[in-house]
C-alpha positions as CSV (number, residue, x, y, z in Angstrom):
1,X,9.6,-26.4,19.6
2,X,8.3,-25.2,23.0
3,X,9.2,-28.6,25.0
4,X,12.6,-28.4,22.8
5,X,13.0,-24.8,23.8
6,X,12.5,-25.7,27.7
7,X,15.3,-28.3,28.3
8,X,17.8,-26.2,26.0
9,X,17.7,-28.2,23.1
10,X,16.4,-25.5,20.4
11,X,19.1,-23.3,21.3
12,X,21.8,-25.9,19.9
13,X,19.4,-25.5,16.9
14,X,18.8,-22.0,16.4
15,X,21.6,-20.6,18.4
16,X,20.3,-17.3,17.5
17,X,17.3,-18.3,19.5
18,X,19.1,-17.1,22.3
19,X,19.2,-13.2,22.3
20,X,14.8,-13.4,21.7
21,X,14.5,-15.8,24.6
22,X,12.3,-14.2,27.5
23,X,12.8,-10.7,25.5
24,X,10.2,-8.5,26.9
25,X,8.3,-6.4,24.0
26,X,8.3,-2.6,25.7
27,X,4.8,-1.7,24.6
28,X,1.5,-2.1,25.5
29,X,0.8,-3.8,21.9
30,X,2.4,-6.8,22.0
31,X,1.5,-8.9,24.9
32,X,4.2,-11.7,24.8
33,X,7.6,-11.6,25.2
34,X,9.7,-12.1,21.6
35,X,9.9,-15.9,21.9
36,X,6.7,-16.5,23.2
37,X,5.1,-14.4,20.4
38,X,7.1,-16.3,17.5
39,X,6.1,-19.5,18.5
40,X,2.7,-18.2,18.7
41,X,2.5,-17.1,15.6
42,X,4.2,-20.1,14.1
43,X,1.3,-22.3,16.0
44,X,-1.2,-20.3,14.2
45,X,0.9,-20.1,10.9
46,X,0.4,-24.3,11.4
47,X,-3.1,-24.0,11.2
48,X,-3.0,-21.7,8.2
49,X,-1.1,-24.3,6.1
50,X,-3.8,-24.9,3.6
51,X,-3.9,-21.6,2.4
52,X,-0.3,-21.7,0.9
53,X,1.7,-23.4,-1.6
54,X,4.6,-24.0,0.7
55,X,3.5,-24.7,4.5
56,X,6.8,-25.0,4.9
57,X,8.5,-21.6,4.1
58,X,5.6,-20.4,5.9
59,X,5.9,-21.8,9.3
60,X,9.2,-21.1,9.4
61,X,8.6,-17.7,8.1
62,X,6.7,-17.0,11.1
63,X,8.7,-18.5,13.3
64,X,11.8,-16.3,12.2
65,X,9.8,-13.5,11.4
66,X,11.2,-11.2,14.5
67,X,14.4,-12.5,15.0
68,X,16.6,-9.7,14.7
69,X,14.8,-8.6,17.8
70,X,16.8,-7.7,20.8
71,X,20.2,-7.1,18.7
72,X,21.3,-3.4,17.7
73,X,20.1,-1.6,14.8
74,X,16.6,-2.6,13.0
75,X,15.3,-5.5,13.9
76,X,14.1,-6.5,10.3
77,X,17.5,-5.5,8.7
78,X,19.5,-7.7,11.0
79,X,17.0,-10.3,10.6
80,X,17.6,-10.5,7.1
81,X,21.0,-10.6,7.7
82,X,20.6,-13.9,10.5
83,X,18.1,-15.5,7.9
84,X,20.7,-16.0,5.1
85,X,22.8,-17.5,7.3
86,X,20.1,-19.8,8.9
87,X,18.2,-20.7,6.0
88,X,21.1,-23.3,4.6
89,X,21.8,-24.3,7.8
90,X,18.1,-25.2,8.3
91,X,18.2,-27.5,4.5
92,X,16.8,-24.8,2.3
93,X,18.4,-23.7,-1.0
94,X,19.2,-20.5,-1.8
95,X,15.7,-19.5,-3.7
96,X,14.1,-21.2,-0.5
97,X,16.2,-19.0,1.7
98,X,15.3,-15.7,-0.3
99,X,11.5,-16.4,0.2
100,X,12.6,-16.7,3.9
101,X,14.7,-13.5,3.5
102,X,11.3,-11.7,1.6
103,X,8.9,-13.1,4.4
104,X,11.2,-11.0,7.4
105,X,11.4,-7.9,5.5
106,X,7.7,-7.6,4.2
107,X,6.5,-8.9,7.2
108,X,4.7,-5.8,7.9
109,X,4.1,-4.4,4.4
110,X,0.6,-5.7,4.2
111,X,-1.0,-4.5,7.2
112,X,0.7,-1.4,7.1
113,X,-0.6,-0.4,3.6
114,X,-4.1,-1.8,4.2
115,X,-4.6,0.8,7.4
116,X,-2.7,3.2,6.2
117,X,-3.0,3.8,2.5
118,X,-6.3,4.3,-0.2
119,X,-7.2,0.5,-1.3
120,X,-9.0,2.1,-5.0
121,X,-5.5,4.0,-5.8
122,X,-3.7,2.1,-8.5
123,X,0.0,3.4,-7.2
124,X,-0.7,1.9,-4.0
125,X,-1.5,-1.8,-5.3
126,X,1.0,-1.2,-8.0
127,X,3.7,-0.8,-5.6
128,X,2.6,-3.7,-3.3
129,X,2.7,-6.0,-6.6
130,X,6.3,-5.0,-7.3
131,X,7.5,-5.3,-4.2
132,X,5.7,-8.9,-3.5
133,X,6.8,-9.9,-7.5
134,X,4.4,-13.4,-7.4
135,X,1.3,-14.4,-5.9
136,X,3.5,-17.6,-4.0
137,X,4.7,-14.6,-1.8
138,X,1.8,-12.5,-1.6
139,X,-0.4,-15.6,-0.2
140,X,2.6,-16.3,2.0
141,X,2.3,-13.1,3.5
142,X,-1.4,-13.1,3.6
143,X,-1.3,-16.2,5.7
144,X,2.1,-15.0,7.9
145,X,0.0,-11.6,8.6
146,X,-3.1,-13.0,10.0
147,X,-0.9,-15.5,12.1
148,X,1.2,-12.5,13.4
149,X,-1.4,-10.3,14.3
150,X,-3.4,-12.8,16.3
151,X,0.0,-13.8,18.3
152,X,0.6,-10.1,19.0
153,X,-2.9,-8.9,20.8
154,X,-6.2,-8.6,20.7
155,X,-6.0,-4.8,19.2
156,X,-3.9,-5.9,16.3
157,X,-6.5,-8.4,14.6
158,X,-9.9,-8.0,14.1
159,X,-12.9,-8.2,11.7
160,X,-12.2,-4.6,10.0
161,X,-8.4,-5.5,9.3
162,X,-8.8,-8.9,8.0
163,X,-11.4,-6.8,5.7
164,X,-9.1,-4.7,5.0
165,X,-5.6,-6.9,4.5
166,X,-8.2,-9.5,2.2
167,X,-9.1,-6.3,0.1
168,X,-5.8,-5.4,-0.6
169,X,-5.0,-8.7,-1.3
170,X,-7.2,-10.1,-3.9
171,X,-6.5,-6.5,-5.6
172,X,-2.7,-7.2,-5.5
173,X,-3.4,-10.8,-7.0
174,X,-5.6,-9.2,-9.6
175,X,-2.9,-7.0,-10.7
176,X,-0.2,-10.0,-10.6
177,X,-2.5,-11.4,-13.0
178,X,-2.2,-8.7,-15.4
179,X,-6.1,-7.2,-14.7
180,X,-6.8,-3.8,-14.4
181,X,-8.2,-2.2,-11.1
182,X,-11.1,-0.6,-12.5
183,X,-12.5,-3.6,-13.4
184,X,-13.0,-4.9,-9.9
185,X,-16.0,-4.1,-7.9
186,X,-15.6,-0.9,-6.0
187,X,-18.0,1.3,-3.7
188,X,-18.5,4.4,-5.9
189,X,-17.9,7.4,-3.7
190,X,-19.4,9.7,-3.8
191,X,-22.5,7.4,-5.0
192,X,-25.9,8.6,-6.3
193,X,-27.4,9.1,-3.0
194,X,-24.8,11.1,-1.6
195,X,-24.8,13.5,-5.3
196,X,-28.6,13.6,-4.9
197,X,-27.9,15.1,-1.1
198,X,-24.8,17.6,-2.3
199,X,-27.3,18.6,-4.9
200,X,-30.3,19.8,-2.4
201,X,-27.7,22.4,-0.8
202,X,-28.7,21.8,2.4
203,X,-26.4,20.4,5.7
204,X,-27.6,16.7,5.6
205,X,-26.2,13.8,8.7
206,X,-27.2,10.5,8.1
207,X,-25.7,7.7,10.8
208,X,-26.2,3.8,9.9
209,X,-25.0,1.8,12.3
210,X,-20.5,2.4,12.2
211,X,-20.7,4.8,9.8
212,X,-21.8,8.4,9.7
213,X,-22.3,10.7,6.4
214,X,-22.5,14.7,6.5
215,X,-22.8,16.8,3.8
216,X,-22.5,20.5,4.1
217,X,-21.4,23.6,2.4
218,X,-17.3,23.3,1.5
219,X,-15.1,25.1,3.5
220,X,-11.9,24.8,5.8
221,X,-11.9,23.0,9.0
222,X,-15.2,21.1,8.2
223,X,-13.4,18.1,8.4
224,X,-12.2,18.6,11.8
225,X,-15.2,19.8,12.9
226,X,-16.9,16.5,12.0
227,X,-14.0,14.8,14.1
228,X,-13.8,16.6,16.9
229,X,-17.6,16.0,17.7
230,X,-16.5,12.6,17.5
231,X,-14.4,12.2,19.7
232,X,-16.6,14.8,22.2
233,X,-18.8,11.3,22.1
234,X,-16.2,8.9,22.5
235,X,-16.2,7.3,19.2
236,X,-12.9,6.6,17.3
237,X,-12.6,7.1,13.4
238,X,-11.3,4.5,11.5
239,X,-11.4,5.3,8.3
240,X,-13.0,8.6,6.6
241,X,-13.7,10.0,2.9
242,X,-14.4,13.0,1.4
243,X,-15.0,14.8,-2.1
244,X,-16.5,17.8,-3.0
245,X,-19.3,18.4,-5.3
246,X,-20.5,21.8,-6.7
247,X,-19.1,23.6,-3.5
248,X,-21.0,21.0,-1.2
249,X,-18.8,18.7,0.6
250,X,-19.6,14.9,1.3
251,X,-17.7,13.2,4.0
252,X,-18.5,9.7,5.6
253,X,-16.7,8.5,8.8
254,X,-16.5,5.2,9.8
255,X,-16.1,4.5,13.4
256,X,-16.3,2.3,16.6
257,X,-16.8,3.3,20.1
258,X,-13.9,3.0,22.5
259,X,-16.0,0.0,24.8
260,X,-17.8,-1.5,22.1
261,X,-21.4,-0.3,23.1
262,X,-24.1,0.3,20.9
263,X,-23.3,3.9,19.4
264,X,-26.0,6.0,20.0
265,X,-26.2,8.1,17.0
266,X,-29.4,10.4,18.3
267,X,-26.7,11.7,20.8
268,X,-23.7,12.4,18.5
269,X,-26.5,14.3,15.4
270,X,-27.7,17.2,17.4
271,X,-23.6,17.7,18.2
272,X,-23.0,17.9,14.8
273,X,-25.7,20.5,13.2
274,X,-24.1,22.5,16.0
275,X,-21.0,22.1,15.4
276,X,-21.6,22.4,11.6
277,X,-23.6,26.1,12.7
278,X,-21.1,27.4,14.7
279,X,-22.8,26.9,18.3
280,X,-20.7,24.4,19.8
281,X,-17.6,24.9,21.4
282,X,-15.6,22.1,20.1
283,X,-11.9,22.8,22.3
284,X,-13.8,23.3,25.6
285,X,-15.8,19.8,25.5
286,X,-12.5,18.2,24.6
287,X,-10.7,19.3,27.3
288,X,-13.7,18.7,29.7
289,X,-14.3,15.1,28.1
290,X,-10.1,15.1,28.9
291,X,-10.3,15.9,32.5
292,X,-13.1,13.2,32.7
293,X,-11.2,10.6,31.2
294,X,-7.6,11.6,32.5
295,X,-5.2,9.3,30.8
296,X,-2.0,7.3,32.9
297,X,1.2,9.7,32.8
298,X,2.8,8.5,29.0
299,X,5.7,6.2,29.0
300,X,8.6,8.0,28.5
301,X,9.8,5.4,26.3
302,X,7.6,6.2,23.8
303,X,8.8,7.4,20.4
304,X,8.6,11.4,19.4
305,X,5.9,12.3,17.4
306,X,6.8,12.0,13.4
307,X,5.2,13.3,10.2
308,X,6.2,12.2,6.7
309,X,5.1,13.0,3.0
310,X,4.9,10.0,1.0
311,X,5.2,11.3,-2.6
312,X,5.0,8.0,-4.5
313,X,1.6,6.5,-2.9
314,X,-0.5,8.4,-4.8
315,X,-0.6,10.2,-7.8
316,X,-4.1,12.6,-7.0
317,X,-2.8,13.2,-3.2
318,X,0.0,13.9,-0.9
319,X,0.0,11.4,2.1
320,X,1.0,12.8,5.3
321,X,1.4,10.1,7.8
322,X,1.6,11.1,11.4
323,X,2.9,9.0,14.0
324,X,2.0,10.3,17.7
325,X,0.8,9.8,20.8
326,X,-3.0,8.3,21.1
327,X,-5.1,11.2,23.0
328,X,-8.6,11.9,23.0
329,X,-9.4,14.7,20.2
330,X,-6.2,14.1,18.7
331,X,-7.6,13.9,14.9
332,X,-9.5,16.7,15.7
333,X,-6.0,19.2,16.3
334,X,-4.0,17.0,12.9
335,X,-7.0,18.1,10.6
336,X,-7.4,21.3,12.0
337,X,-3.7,22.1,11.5
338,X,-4.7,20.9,7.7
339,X,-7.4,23.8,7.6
340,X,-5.2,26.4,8.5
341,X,-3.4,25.7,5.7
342,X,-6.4,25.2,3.4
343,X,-6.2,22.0,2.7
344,X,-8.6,19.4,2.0
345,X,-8.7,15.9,3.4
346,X,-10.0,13.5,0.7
347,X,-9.1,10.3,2.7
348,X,-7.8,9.1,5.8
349,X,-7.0,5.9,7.4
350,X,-6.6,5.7,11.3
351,X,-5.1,3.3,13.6
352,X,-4.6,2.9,17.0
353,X,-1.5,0.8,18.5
354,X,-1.7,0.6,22.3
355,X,-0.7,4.0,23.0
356,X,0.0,5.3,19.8
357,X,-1.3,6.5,17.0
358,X,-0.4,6.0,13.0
359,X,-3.2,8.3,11.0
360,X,-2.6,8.5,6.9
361,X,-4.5,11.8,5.2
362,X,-4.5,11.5,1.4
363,X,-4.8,16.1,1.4
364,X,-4.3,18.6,-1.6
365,X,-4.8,22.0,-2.0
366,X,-8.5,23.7,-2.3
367,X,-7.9,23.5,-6.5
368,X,-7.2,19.9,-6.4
369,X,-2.7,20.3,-6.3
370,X,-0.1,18.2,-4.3
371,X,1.3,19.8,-1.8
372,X,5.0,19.8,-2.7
373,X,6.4,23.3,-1.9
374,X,9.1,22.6,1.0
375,X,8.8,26.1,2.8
376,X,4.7,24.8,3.1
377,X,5.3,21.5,3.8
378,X,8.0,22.5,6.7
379,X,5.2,24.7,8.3
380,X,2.7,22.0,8.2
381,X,5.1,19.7,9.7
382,X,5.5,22.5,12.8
383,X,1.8,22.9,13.2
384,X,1.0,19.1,13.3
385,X,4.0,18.2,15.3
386,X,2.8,21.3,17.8
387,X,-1.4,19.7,17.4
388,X,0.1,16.4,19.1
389,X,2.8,17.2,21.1
């Protein structure tokens, strides 16, 4: 396609080609232009043939995957729309040409629920199932979301969201197959060790490696507390739990440290029975650990800052999802704004792309509610958008 694509012969094609050609990609995620980037991804879809029933649908999946790019309105809407059209045109039938249709507009579905969203909740691999309907899709997907990741840059695959995506899979097939969740092999949490901590009373940090427990007497802002010692030592949550047991709260971060190094947990402790005691002055080390690490001035391309309640992803939780800014301490000020409103974070899911940020909490009230009045959830909204802007 690439040699086609040079002397103008793919155009004659794919006329559509056109409008991606040489399209630049304005942000620092993606680092190929539109074209470059599908035929990427299509080379690696290639190499993923094996995986599928239908190499076919998937290469050429991938390869029209993005191209409503470049034209007005949403890219995947008016790529759906270019797809039907292309899809006879190209010698596929009409049920051929939906699968085409299904790859462009779930194209993102299952990387975005396997960062974002709780993997154990039965809503959230209940709504994947529906909207995927067979396991011909989902493996399509599977195979056309590892390929697109690794053609878009080296932030947007890696070891912990292939984990993730392969989770979420084989629990998506599972539940296509008619099985129940429960029966698949979960990490309890809280576990036994974790009770048999709660149930000493006492503030308890253990650190293993990327992952970090504390346990400590329940109460507001703990949570952010725990994250914004974190970030004072550079690390960046990925993923965090927490539950409360007999007015003792358990809460285990996992993390990674912004250059890769070896984290060096005998550091970050002492921080946090300080922090946990009242004795460290959490704001003022952030902003010092910010004038140290000055960021570049923000594109101003960049979108506003966003938060949104997602009713139907969980039935134990309210999911706010925040879209903003990446900054260093930035968890720190969303889960603080969720402590002045006393709520409690039970899970959250973090990712980082280029320079922004898309962080899921799974919250509810201190007596285990949603949060669904408006006039609360509008004030929420204000004190999160004001934590990021």
């Amino acid at each position: 396609i690439e040699a086609l694509d040079h002397v103008g012969i793919f155009e004659r094609y794919v006329p559509e080609w056109t409008v991606v050609r040489n399209r630049p990609q304005r942000n620092a995620y993606h680092r190929f232009t539109v074209d470059r980037h599908l035929l990427e991804a299509a080379a690696n879809a290639a190499a993923l043939a094996d995986r599928v029933e239908r190499p076919d649908l998937l290469v050429v999946g991938t390869l029209l995957h993005d191209i409503g790019k470049g034209r007005p309105g949403d890219h995947t809407e008016v790529g759906i729309e270019l797809i039907r059209a292309m899809g006879p045109r190209m010698g596929f039938d009409d049920d051929d040409t939906e699968v085409l249709v299904d790859l462009c507009r779930l194209h993102l579905l299952l990387p975005d629920v396997a960062t974002r969203r709780d993997l154990t909740d039965e809503r959230t691999i209940a709504t994947v199932a529906e909207a995927v309907g067979d396991a011909e899709r989902l493996h399509l997907l599977a195979a056309l979301t590892e390929a697109d990741s690794m053609a878009t840059g080296p932030a947007a695959w890696g070891t912990w969201k292939a984990e993730l995506v392969s989770e979420l899979v084989r629990r998506v097939e599972h539940h296509l197959e008619g099985g129940r969740l429960a029966a698949l092999t979960t990490v309890e949490f809280p576990d036994a060790h974790h009770r048999e901590l709660a149930a000493a009373g006492d503030v308890a940090v253990e650190a293993h490696d990327d992952t970090i427990t504390v346990v400590a007497p329940d109460r507001p802002g703990l949570f952010s507390r725990v994250a914004g010692v974190l970030a004072i030592a550079g690390l960046e949550v990925r993923a965090a739990d927490a539950a409360s047991i007999d007015d003792m709260a358990v809460e285990v971060f996992h993390v990674s440290s912004r250059f890769g190094a070896v984290i060096a947990w005998e550091r970050v402790e002492p921080l946090l029975h300080a922090a946990l005691s009242g004795r460290l002055a959490i704001e003022a080390r952030l902003a010092e650990r910010v004038r140290a690490y000055a960021p570049q001035a923000s594109r101003p391309d960049l979108p506003p800052p966003a938060v949104r309640f997602d009713d139907a992803a969980s039935a134990s939780a309210t999911v706010v999802e925040v879209h903003a800014r990446d900054r260093i301490g930035v968890l720190y000020r969303i889960t603080r704004a969720f402590a002045e409103f006393d709520l409690d974070v039970r899970t959250a899911k973090v990712q980082t792309l280029g320079e922004l940020i898309v962080d899921a909490f799974y919250v509810t009230h201190t007596d285990g509610s949603l949060v669904t009045d408006a006039e609360v959830r509008a004030e929420l909204e204000r004190s999160i958008l004001h934590a990021v802007t």
